[in-house]
DOZA-356575 format. One record per atom (N, C-alpha, C): residue number from 1; residue in one letter; atom name; x, y, z. Coordinates in pm, whole numbers, plus 50000, padded with zeros to 5 digits. Layout:
residues N
fiba n NUM res A atom CA east X north Y up Z;
...
This chain:
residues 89
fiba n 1 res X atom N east 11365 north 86816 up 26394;
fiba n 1 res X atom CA east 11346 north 86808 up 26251;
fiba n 1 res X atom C east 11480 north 86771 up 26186;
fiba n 2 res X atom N east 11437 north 86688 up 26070;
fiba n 2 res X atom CA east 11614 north 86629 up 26031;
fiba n 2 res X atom C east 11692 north 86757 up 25873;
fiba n 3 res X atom N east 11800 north 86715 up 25950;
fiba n 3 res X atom CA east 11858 north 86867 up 25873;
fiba n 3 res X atom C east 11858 north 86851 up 25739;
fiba n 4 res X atom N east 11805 north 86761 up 25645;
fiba n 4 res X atom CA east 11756 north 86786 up 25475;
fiba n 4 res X atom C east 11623 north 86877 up 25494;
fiba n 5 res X atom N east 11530 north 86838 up 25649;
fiba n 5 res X atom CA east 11418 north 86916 up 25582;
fiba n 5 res X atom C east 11444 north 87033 up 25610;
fiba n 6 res X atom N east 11461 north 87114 up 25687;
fiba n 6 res X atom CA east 11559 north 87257 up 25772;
fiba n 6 res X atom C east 11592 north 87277 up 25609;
fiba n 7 res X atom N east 11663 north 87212 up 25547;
fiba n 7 res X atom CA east 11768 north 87284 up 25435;
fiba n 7 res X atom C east 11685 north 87326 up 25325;
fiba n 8 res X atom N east 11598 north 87220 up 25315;
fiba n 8 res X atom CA east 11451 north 87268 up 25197;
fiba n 8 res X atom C east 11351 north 87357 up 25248;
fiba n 9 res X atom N east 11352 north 87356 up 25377;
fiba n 9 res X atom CA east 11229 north 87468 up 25397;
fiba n 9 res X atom C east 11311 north 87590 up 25410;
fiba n 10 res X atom N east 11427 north 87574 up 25392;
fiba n 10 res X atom CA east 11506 north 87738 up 25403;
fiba n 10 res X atom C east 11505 north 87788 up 25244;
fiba n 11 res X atom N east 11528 north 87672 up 25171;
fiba n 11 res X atom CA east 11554 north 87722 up 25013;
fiba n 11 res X atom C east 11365 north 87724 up 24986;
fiba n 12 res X atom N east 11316 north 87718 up 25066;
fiba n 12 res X atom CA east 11167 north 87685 up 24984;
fiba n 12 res X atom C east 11147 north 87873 up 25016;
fiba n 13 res X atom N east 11186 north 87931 up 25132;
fiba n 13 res X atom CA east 11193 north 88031 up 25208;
fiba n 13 res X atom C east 11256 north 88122 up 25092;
fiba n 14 res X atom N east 11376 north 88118 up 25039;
fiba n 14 res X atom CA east 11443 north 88181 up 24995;
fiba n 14 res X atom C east 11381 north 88199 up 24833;
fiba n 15 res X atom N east 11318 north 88098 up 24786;
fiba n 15 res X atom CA east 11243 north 88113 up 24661;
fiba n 15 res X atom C east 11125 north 88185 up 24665;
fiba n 16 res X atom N east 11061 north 88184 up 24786;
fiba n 16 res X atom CA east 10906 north 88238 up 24794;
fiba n 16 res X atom C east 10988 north 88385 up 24809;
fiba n 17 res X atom N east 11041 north 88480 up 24929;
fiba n 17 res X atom CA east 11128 north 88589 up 24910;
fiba n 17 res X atom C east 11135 north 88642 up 24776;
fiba n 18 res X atom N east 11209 north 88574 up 24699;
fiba n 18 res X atom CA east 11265 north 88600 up 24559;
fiba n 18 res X atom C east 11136 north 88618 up 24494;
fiba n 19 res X atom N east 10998 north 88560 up 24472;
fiba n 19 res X atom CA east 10912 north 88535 up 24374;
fiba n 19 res X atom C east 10827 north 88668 up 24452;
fiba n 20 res X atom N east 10809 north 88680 up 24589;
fiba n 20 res X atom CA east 10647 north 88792 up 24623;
fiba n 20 res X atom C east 10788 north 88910 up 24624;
fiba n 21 res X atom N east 10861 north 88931 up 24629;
fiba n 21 res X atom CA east 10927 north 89046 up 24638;
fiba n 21 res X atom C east 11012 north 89134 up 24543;
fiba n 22 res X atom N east 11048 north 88993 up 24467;
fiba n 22 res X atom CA east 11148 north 89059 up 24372;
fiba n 22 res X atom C east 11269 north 89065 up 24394;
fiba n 23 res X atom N east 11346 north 88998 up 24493;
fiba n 23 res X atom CA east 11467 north 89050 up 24542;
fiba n 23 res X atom C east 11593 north 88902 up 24465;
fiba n 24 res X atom N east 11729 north 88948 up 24435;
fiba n 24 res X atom CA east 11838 north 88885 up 24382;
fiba n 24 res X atom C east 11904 north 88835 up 24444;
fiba n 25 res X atom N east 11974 north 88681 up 24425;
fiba n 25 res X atom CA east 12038 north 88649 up 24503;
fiba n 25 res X atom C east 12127 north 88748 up 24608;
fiba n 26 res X atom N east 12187 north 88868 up 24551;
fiba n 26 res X atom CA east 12267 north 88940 up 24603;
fiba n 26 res X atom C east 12190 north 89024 up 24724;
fiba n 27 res X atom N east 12072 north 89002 up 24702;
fiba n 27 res X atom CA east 12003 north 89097 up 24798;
fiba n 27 res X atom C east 11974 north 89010 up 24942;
fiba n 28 res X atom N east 11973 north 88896 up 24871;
fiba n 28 res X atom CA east 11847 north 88777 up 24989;
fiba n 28 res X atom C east 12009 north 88750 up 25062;
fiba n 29 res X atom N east 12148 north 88721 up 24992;
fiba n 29 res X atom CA east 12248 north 88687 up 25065;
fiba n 29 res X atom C east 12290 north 88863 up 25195;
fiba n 30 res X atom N east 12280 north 88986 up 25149;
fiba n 30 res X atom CA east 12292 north 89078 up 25178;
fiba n 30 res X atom C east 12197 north 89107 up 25313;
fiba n 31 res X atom N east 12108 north 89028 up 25299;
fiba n 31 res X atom CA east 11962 north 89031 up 25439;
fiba n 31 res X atom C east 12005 north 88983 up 25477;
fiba n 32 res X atom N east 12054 north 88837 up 25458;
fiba n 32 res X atom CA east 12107 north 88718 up 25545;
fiba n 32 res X atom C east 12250 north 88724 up 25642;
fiba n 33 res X atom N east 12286 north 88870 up 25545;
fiba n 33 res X atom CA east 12466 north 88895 up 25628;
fiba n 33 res X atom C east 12446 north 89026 up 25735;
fiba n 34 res X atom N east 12335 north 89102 up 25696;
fiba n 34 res X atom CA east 12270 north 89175 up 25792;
fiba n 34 res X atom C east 12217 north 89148 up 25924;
fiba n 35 res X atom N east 12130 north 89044 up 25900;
fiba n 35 res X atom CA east 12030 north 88897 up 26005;
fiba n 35 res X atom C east 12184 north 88872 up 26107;
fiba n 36 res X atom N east 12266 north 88849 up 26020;
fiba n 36 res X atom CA east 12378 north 88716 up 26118;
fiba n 36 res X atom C east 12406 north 88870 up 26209;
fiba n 37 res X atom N east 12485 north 88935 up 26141;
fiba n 37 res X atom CA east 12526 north 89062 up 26199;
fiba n 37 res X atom C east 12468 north 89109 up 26348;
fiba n 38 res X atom N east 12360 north 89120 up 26331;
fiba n 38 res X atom CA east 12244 north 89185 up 26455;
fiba n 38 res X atom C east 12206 north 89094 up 26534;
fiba n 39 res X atom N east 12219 north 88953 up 26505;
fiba n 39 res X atom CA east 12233 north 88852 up 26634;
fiba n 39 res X atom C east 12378 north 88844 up 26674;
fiba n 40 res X atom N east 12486 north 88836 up 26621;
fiba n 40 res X atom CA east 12586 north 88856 up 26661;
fiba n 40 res X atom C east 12620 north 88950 up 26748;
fiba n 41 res X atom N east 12594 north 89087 up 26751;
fiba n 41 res X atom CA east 12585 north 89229 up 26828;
fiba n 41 res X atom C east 12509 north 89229 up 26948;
fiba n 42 res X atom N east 12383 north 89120 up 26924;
fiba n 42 res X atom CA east 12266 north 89083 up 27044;
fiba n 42 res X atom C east 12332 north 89063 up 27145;
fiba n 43 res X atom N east 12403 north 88904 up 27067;
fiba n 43 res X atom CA east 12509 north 88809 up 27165;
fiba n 43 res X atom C east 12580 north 88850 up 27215;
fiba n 44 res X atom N east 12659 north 88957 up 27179;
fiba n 44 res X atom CA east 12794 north 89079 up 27251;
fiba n 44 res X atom C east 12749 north 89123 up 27366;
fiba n 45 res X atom N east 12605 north 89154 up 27329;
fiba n 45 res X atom CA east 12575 north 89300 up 27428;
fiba n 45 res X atom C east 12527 north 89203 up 27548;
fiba n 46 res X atom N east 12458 north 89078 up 27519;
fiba n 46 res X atom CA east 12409 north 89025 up 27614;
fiba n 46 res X atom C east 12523 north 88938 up 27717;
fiba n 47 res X atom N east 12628 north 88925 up 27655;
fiba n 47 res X atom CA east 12747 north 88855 up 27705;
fiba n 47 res X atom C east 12849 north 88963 up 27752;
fiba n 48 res X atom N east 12822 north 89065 up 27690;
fiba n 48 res X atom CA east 12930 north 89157 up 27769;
fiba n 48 res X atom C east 12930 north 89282 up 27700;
fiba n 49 res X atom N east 12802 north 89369 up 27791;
fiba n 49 res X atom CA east 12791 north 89484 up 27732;
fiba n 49 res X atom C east 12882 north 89627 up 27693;
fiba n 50 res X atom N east 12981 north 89582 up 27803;
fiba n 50 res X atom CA east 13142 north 89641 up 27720;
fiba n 50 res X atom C east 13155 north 89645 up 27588;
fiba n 51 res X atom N east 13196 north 89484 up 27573;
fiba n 51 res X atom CA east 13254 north 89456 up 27454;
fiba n 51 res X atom C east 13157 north 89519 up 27369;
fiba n 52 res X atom N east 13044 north 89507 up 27351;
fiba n 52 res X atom CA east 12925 north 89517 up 27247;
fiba n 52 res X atom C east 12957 north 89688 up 27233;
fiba n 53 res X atom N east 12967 north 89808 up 27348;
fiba n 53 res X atom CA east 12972 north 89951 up 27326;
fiba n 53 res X atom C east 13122 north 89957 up 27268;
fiba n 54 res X atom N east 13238 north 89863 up 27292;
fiba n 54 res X atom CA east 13365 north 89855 up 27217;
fiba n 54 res X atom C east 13335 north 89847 up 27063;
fiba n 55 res X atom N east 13288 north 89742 up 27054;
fiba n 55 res X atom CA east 13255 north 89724 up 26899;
fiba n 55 res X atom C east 13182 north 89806 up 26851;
fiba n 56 res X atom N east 13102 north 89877 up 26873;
fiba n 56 res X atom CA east 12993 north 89980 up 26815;
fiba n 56 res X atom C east 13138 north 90125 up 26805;
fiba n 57 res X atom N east 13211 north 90108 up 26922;
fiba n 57 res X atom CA east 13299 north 90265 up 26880;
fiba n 57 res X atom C east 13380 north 90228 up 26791;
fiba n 58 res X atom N east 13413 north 90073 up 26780;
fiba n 58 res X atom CA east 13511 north 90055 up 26681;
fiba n 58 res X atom C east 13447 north 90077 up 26493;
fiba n 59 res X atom N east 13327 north 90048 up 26518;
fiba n 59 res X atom CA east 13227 north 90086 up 26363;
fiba n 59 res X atom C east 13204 north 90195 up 26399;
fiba n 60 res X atom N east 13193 north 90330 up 26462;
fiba n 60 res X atom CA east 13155 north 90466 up 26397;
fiba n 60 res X atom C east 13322 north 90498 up 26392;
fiba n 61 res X atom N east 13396 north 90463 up 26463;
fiba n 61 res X atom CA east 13509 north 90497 up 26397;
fiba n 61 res X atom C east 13548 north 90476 up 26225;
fiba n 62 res X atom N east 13576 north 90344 up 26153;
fiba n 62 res X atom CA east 13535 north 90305 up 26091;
fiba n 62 res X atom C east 13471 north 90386 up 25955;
fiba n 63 res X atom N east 13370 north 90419 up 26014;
fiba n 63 res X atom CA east 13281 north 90467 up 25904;
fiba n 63 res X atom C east 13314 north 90631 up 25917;
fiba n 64 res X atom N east 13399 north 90697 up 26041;
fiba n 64 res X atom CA east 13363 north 90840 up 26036;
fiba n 64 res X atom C east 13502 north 90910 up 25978;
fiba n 65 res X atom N east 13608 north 90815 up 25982;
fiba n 65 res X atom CA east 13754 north 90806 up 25971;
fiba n 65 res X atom C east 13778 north 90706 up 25867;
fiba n 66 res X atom N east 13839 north 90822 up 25742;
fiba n 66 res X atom CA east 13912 north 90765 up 25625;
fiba n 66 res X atom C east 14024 north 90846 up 25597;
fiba n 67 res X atom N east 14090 north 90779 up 25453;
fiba n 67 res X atom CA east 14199 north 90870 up 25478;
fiba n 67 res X atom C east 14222 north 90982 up 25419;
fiba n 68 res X atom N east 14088 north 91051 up 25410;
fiba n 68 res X atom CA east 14072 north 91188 up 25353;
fiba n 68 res X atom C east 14038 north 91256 up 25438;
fiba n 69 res X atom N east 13981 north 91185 up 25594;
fiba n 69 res X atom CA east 13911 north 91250 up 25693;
fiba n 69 res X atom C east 14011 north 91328 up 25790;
fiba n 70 res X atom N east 14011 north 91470 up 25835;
fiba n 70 res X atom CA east 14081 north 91540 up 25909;
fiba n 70 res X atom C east 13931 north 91549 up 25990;
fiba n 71 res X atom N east 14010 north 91508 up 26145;
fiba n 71 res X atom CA east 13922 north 91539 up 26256;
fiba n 71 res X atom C east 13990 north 91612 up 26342;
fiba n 72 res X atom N east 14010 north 91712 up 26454;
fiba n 72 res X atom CA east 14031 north 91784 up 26541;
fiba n 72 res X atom C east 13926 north 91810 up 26632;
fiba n 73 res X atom N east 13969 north 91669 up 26736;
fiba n 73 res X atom CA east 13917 north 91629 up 26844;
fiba n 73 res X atom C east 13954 north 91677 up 27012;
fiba n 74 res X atom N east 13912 north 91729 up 27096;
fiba n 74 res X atom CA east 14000 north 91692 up 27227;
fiba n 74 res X atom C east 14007 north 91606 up 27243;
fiba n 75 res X atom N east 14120 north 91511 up 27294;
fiba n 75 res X atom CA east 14164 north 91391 up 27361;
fiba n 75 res X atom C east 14059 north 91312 up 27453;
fiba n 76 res X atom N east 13993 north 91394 up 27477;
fiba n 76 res X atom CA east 13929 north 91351 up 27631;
fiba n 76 res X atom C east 13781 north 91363 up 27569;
fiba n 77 res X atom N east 13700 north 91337 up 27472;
fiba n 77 res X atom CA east 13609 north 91313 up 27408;
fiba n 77 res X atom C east 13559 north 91166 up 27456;
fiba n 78 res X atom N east 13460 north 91171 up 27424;
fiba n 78 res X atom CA east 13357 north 91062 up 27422;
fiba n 78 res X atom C east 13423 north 90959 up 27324;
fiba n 79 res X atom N east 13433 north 91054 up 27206;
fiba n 79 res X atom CA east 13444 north 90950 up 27094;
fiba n 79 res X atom C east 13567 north 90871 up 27123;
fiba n 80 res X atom N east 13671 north 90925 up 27172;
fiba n 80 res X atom CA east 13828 north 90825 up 27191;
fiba n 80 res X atom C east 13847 north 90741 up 27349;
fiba n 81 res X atom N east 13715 north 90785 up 27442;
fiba n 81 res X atom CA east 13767 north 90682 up 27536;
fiba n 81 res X atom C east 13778 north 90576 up 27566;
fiba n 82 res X atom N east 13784 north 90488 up 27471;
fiba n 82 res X atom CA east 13869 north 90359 up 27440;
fiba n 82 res X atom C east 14012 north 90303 up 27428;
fiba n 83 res X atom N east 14017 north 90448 up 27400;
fiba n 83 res X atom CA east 14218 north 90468 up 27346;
fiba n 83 res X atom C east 14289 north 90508 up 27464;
fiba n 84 res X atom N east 14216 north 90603 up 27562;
fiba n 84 res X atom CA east 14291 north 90605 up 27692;
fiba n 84 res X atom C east 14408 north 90529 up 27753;
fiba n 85 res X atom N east 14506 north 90599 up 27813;
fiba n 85 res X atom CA east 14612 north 90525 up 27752;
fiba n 85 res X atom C east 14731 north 90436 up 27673;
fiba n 86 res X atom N east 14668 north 90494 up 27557;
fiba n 86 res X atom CA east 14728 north 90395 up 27466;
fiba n 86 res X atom C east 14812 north 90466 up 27336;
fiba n 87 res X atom N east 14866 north 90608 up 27384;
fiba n 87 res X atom CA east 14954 north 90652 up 27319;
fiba n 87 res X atom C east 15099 north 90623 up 27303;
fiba n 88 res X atom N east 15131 north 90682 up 27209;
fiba n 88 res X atom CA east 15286 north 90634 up 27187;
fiba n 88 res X atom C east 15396 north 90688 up 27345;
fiba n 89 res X atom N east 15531 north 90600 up 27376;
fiba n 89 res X atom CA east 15535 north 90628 up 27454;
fiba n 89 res X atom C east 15650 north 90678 up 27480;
């Protein structure tokens, strides 16, 4: 299929969305950064399921650690064995 029609049946896509649902540009771009997201993570896990459980500890880190957050962890946790060896030296 030639890529003008791809581009209109995506905006034809993105108008019908908007009209049976109700949803704002900000929302339909917000699905769409979600969508990329979770094929991206697919692609990780399917290419290198390491990397993909790396990246997942690197987002609950992330989200569980700010800089108001006091944690008191053992070292030897689940949650930090990524960091294994990688203290100051």
């Amino acid at each position: 299929m030639p890529r003008p029609r791809v581009a209109m049946q995506r905006i034809g896509e993105v108008l019908r969305l908007k009209y049976e649902l109700g949803l704002s540009d900000s929302e339909i771009a917000r699905g769409e950064g979600d969508a990329q997201a979770a094929r991206i993570y697919a692609e990780a896990y399917t290419t290198d399921p390491e990397l993909y459980a790396f990246l997942r500890s690197l987002e609950a880190y992330r989200k569980a650690i700010d800089g108001k957050t006091t944690l008191v962890l053992s070292p030897d946790t689940e949650f930090f064995k990524y960091f294994e060896g990688q203290g100051a030296e």
